[in-house]
C-alpha positions as CSV (number, residue, x, y, z in Angstrom):
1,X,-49.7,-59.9,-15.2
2,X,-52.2,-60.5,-17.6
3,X,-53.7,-58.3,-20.1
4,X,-57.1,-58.8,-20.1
5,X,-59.3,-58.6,-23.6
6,X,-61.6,-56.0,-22.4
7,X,-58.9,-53.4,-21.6
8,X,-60.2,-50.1,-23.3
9,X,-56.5,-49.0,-24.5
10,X,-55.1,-46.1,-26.9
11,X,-53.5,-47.7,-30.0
12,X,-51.3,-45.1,-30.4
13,X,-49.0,-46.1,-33.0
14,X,-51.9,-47.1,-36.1
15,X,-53.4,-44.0,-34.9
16,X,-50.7,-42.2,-36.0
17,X,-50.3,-43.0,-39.3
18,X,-54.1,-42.0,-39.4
19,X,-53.6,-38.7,-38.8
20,X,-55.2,-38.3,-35.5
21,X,-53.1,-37.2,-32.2
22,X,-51.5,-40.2,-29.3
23,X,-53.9,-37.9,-26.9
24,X,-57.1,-39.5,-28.7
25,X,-58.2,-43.3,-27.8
26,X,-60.5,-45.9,-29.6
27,X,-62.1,-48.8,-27.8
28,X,-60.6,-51.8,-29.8
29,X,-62.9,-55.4,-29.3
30,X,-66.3,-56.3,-29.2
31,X,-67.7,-54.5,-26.2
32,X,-67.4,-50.0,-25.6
33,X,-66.2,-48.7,-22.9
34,X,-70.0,-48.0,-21.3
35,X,-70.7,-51.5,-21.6
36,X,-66.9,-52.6,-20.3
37,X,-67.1,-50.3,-17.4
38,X,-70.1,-50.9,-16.1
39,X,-69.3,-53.1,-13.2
40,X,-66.8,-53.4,-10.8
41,X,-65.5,-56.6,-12.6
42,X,-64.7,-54.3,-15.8
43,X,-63.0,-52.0,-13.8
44,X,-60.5,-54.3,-12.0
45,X,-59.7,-55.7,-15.7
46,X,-59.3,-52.6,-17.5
47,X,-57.1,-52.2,-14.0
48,X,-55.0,-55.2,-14.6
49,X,-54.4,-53.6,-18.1
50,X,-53.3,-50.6,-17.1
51,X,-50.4,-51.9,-14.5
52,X,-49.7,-53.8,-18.0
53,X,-49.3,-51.0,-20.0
54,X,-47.5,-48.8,-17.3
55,X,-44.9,-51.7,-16.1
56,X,-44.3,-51.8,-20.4
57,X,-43.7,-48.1,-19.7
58,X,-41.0,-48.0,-16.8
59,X,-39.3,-51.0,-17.9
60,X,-38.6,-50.0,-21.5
61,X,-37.5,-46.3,-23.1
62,X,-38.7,-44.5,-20.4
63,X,-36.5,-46.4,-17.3
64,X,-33.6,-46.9,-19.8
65,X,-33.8,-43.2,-20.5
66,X,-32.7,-41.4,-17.1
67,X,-29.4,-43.0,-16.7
68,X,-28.6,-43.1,-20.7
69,X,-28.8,-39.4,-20.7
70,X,-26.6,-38.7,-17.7
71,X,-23.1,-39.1,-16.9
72,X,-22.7,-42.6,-15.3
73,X,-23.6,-44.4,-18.5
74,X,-21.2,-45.3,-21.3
75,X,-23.4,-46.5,-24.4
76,X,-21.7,-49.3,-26.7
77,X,-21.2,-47.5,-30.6
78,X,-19.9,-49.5,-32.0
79,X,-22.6,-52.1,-32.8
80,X,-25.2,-52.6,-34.6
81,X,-27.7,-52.3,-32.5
82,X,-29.4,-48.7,-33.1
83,X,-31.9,-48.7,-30.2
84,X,-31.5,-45.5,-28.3
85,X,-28.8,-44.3,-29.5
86,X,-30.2,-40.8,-30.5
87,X,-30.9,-40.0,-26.9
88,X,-27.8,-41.2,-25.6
89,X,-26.4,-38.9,-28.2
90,X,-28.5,-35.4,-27.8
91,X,-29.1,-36.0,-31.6
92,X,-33.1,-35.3,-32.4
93,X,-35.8,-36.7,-34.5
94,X,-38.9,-36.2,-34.3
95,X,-40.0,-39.1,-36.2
96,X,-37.5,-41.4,-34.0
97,X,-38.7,-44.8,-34.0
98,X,-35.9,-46.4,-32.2
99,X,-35.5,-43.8,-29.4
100,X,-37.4,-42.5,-27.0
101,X,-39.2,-39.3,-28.5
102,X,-42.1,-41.1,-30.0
103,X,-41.9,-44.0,-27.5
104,X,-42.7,-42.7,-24.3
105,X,-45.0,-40.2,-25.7
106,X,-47.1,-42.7,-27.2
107,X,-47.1,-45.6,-24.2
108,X,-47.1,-43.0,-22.0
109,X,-50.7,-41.5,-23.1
110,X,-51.7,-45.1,-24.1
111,X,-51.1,-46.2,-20.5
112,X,-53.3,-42.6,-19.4
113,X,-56.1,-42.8,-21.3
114,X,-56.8,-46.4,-20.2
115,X,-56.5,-45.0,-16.5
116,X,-58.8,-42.2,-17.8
117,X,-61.9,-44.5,-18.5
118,X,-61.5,-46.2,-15.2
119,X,-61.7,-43.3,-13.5
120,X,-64.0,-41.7,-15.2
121,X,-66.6,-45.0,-15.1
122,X,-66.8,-44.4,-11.1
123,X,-70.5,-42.9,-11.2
124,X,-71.7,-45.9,-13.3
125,X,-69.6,-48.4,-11.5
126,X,-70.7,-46.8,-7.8
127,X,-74.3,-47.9,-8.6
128,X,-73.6,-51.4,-8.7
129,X,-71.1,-52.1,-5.5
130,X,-73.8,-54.8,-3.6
131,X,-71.1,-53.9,-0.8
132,X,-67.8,-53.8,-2.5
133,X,-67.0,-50.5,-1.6
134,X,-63.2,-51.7,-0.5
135,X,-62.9,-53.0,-3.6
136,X,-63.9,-49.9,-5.3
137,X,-62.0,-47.3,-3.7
138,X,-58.5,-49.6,-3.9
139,X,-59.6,-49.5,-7.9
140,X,-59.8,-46.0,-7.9
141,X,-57.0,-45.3,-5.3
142,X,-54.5,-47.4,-7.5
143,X,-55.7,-45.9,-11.1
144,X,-54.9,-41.9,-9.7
145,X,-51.6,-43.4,-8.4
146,X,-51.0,-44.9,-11.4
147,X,-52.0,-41.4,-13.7
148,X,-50.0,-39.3,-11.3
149,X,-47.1,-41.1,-12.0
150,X,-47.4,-41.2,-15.5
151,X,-47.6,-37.4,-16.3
152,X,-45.0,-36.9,-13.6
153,X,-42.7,-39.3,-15.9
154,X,-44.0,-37.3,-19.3
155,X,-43.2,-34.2,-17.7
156,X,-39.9,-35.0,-16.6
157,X,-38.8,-36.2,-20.4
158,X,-41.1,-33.4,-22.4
159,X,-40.6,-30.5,-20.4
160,X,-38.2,-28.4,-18.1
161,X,-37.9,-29.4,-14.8
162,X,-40.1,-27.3,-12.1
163,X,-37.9,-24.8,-11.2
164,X,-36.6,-24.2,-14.6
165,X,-38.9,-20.9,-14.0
166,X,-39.1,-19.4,-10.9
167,X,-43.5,-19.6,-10.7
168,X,-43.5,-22.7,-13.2
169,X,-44.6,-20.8,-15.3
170,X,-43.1,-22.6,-18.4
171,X,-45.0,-25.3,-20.6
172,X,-45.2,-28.6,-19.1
173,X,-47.3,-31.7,-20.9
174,X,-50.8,-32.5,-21.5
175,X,-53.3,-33.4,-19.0
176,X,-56.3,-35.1,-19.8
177,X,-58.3,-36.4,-17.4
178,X,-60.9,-37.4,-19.4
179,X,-60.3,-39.4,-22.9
180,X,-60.1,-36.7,-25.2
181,X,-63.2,-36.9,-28.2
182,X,-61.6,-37.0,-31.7
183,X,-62.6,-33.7,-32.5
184,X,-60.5,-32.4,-29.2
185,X,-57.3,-31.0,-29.1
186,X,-55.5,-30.3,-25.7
187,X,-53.0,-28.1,-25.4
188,X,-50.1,-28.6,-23.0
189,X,-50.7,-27.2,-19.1
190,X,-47.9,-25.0,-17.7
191,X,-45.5,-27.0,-15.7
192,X,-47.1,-25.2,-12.5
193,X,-50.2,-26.6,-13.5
194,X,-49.2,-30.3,-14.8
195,X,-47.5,-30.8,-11.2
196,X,-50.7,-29.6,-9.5
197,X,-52.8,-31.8,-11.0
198,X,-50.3,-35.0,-10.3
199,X,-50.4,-34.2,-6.7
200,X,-53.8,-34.2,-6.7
201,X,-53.7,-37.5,-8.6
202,X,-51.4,-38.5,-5.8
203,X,-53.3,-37.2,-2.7
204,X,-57.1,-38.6,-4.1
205,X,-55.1,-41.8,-4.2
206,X,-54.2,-41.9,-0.8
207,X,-57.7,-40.7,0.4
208,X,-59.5,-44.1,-1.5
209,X,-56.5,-46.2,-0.4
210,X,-56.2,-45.2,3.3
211,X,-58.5,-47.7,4.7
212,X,-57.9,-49.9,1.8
213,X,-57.6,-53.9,2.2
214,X,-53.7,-54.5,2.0
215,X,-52.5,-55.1,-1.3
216,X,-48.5,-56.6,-2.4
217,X,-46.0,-54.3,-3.3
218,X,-46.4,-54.6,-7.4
219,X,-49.6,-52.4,-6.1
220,X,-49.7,-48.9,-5.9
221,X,-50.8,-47.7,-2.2
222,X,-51.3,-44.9,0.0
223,X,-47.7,-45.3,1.1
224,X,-46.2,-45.4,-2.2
225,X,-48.2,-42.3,-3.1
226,X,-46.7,-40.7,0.1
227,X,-42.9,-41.8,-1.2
228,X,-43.7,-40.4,-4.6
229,X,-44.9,-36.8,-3.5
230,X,-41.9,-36.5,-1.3
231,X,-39.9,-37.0,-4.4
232,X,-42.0,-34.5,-6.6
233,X,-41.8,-32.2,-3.9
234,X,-38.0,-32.2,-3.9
235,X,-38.2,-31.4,-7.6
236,X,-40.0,-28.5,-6.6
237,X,-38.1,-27.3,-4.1
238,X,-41.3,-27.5,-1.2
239,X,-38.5,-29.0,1.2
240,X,-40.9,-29.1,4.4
241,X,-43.1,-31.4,2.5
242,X,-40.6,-33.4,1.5
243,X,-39.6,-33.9,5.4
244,X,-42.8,-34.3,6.1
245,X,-44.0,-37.0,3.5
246,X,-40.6,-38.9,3.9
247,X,-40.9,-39.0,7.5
248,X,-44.1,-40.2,7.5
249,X,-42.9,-43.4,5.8
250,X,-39.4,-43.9,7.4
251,X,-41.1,-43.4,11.1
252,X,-43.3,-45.8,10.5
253,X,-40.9,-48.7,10.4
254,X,-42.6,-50.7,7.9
255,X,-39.9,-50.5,4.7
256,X,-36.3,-50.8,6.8
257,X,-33.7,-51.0,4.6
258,X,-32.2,-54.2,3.9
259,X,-28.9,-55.6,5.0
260,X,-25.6,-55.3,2.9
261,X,-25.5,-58.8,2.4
262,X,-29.3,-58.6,1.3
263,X,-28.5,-55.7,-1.2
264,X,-28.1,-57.8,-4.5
265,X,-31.0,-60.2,-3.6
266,X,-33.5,-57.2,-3.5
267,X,-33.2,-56.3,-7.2
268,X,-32.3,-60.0,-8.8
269,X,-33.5,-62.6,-6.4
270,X,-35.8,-64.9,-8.3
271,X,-38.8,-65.9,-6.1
272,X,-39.7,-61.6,-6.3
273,X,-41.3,-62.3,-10.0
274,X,-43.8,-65.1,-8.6
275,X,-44.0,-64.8,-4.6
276,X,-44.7,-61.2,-3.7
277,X,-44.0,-61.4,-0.4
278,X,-40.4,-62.0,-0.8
279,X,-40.1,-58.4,-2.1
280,X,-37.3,-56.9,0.2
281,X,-38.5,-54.6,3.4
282,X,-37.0,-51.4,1.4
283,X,-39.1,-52.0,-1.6
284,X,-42.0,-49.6,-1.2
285,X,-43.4,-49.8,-4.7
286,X,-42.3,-52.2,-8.0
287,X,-43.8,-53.4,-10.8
288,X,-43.7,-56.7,-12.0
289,X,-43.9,-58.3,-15.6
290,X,-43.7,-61.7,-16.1
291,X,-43.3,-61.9,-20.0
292,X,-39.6,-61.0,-21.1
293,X,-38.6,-58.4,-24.5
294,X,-35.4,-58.0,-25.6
295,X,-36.4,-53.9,-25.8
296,X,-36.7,-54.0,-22.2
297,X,-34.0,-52.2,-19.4
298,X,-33.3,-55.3,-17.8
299,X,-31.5,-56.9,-21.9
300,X,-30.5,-53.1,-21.9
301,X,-28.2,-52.8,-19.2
302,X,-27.9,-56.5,-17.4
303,X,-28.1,-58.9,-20.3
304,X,-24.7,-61.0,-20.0
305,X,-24.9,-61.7,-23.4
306,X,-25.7,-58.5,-25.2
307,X,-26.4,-55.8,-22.8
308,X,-25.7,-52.3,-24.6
309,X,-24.7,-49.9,-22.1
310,X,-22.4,-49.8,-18.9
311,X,-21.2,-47.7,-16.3
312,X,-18.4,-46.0,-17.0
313,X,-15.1,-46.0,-15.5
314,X,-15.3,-42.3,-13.7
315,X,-18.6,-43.5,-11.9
316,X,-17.2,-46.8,-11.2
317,X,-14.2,-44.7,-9.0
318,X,-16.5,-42.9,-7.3
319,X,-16.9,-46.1,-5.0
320,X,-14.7,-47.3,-2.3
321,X,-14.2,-50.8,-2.5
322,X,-15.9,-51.9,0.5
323,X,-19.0,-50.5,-0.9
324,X,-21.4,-53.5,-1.6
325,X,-23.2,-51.1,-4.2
326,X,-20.1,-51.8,-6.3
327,X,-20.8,-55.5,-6.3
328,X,-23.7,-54.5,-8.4
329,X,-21.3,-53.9,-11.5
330,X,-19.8,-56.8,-12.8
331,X,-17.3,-57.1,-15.2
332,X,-18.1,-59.7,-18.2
333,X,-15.0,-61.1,-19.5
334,X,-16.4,-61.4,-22.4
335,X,-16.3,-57.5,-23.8
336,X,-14.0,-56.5,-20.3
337,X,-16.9,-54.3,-19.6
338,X,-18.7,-54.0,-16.3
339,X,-22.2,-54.4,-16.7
340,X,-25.0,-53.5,-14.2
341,X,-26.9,-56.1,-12.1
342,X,-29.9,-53.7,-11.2
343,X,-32.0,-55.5,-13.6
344,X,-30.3,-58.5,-14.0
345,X,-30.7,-62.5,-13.2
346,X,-28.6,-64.8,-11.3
347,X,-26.1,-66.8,-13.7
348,X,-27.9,-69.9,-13.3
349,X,-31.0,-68.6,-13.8
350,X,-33.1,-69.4,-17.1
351,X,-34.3,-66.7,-19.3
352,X,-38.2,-67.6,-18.3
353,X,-37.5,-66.9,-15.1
354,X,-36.0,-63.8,-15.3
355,X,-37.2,-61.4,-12.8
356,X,-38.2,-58.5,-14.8
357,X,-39.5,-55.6,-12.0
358,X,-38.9,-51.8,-11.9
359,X,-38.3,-50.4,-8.3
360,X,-40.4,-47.3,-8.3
361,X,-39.5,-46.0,-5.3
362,X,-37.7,-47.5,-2.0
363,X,-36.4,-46.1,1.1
364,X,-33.0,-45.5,0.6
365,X,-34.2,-42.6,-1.5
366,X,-36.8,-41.1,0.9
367,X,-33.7,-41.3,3.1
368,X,-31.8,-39.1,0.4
369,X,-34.9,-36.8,0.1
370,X,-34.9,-36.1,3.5
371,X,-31.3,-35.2,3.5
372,X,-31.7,-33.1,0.8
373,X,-34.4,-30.8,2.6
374,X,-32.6,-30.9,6.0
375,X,-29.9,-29.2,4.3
376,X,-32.2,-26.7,2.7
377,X,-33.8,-25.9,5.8
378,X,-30.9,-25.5,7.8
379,X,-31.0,-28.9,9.4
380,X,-27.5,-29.5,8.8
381,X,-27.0,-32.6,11.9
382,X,-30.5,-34.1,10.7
383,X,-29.2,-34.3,7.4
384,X,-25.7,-35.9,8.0
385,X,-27.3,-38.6,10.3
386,X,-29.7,-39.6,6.8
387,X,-26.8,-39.9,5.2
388,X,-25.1,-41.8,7.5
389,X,-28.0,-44.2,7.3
390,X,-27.2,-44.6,3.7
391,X,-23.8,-44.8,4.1
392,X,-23.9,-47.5,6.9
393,X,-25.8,-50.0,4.8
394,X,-23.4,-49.7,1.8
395,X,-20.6,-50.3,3.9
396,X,-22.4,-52.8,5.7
397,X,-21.5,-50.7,9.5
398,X,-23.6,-49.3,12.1
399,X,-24.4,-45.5,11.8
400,X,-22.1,-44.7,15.1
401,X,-19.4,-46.2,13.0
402,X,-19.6,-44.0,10.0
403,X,-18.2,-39.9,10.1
404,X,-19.4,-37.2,7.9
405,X,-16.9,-35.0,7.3
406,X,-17.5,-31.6,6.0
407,X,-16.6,-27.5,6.4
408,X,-18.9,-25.0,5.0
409,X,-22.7,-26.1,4.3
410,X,-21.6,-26.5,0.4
411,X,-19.4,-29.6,1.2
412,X,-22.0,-31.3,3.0
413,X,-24.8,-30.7,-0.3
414,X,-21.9,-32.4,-2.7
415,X,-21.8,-35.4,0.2
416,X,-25.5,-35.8,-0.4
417,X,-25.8,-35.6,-3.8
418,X,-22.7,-37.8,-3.9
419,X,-24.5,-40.0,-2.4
420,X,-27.8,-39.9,-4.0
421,X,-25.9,-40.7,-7.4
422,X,-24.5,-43.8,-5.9
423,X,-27.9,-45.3,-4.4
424,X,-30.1,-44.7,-7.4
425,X,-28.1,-45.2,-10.3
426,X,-29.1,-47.3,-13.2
427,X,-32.8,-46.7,-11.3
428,X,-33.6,-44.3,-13.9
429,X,-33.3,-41.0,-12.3
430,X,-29.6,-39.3,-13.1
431,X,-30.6,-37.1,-15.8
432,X,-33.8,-35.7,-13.6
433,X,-31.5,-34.8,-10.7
434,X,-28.7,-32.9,-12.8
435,X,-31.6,-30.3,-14.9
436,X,-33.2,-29.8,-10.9
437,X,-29.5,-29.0,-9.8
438,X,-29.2,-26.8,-12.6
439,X,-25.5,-28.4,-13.4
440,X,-24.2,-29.0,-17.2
441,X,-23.9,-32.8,-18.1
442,X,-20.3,-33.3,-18.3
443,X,-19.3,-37.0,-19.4
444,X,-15.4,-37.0,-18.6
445,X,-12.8,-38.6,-20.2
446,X,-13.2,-41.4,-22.1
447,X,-16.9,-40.6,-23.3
448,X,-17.8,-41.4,-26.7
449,X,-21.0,-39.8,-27.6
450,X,-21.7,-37.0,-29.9
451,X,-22.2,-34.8,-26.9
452,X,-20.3,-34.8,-24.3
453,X,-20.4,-31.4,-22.6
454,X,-24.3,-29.8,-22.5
455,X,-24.2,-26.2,-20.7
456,X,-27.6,-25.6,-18.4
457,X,-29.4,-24.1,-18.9
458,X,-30.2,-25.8,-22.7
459,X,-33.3,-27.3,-25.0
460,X,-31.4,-30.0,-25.7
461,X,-32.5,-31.5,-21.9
462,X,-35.7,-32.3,-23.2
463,X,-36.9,-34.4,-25.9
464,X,-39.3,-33.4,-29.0
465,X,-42.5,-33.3,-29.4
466,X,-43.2,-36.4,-31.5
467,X,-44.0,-34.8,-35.0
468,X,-47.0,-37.3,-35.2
469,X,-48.6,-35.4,-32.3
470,X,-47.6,-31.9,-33.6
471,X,-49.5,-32.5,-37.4
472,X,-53.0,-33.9,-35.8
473,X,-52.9,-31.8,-32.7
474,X,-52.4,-28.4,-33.3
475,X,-53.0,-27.2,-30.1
476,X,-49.8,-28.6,-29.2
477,X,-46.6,-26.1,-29.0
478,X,-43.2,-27.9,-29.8
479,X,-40.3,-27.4,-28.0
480,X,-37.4,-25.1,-29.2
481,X,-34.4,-25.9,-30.8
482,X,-35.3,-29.8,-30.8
483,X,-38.6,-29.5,-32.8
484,X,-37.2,-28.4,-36.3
């Protein structure tokens, strides 16, 4: 997509070096943000911007950084090649310029603060609809989506998961919801508060975008707001709502998982990137680029050439070899590694047309959710036929083929989390779902970065405070042991 010229956006990193916090925002061109935002036509570019900025987001430090900091991922050492190595090691700097701490913290709030002045314009905007109110409310509907999922990713990389505390009481992240003035300084919510106000981001999305003109999946919609609240409420441990919100999406019918034989096609096929409606049934929600960097996940993990991390060989044995996810590693004869094809390209495909997309959600994992919370509520039979589901696709069987084997309620938890680590890797989310476990990281055998072995509960989970933010906003508190 496109990033229009009138995009109000944070520019994060000069502002650093100017001594003013990533949470602040200058309107850079010709025209301010009450002139920019004064129709809906400003709107729906500052819009275009913002999927921009937040595609940039998922598809660089922060998507790369669930699965680095987890136990699937091997990261190569040995070159040189620096970028991201700090996380992958637990080693901390606050002034890290080739990791994630200053990274995500600074697109993350650029990508928010752009999203702030849409949503903030609505009063002006609603005066001037001359009957576009669909168009409105899918604007608005799409930009809370959009801000929702953005402080739930800043809080899952800044902060200690939900139930780190029992009331969630701990700090979580900033959460402006209006621009911030340059004399302001916002403190960071509680965690119990930061996941209150991204569901309401969440639900005030689906309320605009119920009735809302269909829209392709590189949009967010009322559905994908559905999918993403049943994940944050698994985080939380509200396991009713996560039956309820991942029901209402799998009952429906509309995102059917695909095929085995279909499986690689939904993450690499070509025609995704251009034609839209080619995205695969299971896709609920992805977001598309069409302009390729060399910092992005897809040359992290799937470039043939020069990708710099792979699975490792204790992840790769956790499949059986019928499994078509384990056609998704392929081993490049070239460094006699296997390398991921999650983000990857058909061989014969040119560089330009690279599909370059991020899968937020699909509905293998609302499957998985659901599993989860039938086995915390006691649902044990519900919960084995999700995971047979699951299990039926990758082995490319029908469900009545497939047995779930298992004696004490325990066993059946491992299945599912077994599972869950097999669908979603290399989809950003392994690192999230061992601090809501409460497990220590254990890398195995074989791993070589500086750490290994990290107990839970530990600071070292979450990343710094960038020390840009902590000089020009004092309101902010860092975060122990990894702040200096």
């Amino acid at each position: 997509m496109k990033l229009f010229k009138y995009t109000v956006i944070a520019v994060s990193l000069s502002l650093a070096s100017c001594g003013k916090s990533f949470l602040e925002v200058e309107p850079i061109g010709q025209l301010g943000k009450e002139q920019l935002f004064s129709d809906l036509n400003g709107m729906r570019d500052a819009l275009v911007g913002s999927y921009n900025l937040t595609s940039r987001f998922f598809q660089s430090q922060y998507g790369i950084y669930g699965d680095l900091r987890g136990d699937d991922v091997q990261r190569i050492a040995n070159g040189t090649q620096n970028y991201m190595l700090t996380d992958y090691n637990y080693t901390f700097d606050e002034e890290d310029g080739t990791g994630g701490t200053l990274a995500i913290w600074s697109t993350g709030y650029e990508a928010i603060n752009n999203i702030n002045n849409i949503i903030n314009s609505a009063e002006t905007v609603r005066q001037s609809l001359n009957g576009r109110s669909d168009d409105f409310n899918s604007y608005m509907g799409q930009s809370h989506v959009l801000r929702g999922l953005l402080f739930f990713a800043l809080a899952n990389v800044y902060a200690q998961h939900y139930t780190y505390t029992a009331d969630g009481s701990h700090p979580g992240i900033p959460i402006p919801t209006v621009t911030p003035l340059p004399s302001e300084r916002v403190p960071r919510a509680s965690m119990k508060d930061t996941y209150v106000q991204i569901i309401a981001d969440l639900e005030e999305g689906i309320t605009f975008l119920e009735n809302s003109t269909g829209k392709t999946k590189i949009y967010a919609s009322a559905n994908a707001a559905r999918a993403l609240l049943s994940r944050i409420y698994l985080y939380m441990g509200r396991y009713e709502d996560v039956i309820k919100y991942s029901s209402s999406i799998l009952n429906d019918g509309k995102y059917t998982l695909v095929s085995a034989e279909d499986y690689t096609n939904m993450f690499i096929s070509d025609s995704q990137l251009s034609d839209f409606n080619s995205i695969q049934s299971e896709v609920i929600w992805q977001l598309n680029l069409n302009i390729r960097s060399s910092n992005f996940m897809s040359s992290f993990y799937s470039d043939r050439v020069a990708f710099l991390a792979y699975p490792s060989d204790r992840f790769l044995n956790l499949f059986t070899t019928d499994d078509i996810r384990k056609s998704m590693y392929e081993l490049q004869s070239s460094s006699n590694r296997y390398m991921s094809l999650k983000n990857s390209k058909y061989s014969t495909t040119a560089d330009l047309n690279w599909p370059i997309n991020f899968k937020v959600i699909r509905s293998a994992e609302l499957y998985l959710n659901r599993a989860e919370a039938y086995f915390h509520t006691q649902q044990y039979n519900l919960a084995v036929e999700d995971l047979k589901t699951i299990k039926a696709r990758a082995l490319g069987k029908s469900t009545a083929d497939i047995v779930v084997e298992y004696t004490t309620p325990n066993e059946l938890l491992e299945l599912i989390k077994l599972e869950r680590r097999k669908e979603l890797a290399f989809e950003g989310q392994r690192i999230y779902d061992i601090m809501r476990y409460k497990e220590s990281l254990d890398r195995g055998t074989g791993c070589n970065s500086a750490n290994c072995q990290i107990n839970y509960p530990n600071d070292l989970f979450i990343l710094p405070i960038p020390k840009s933010e902590l000089d020009a906003n004092k309101s902010i508190t860092p975060n122990p042991t990894v702040n200096k």
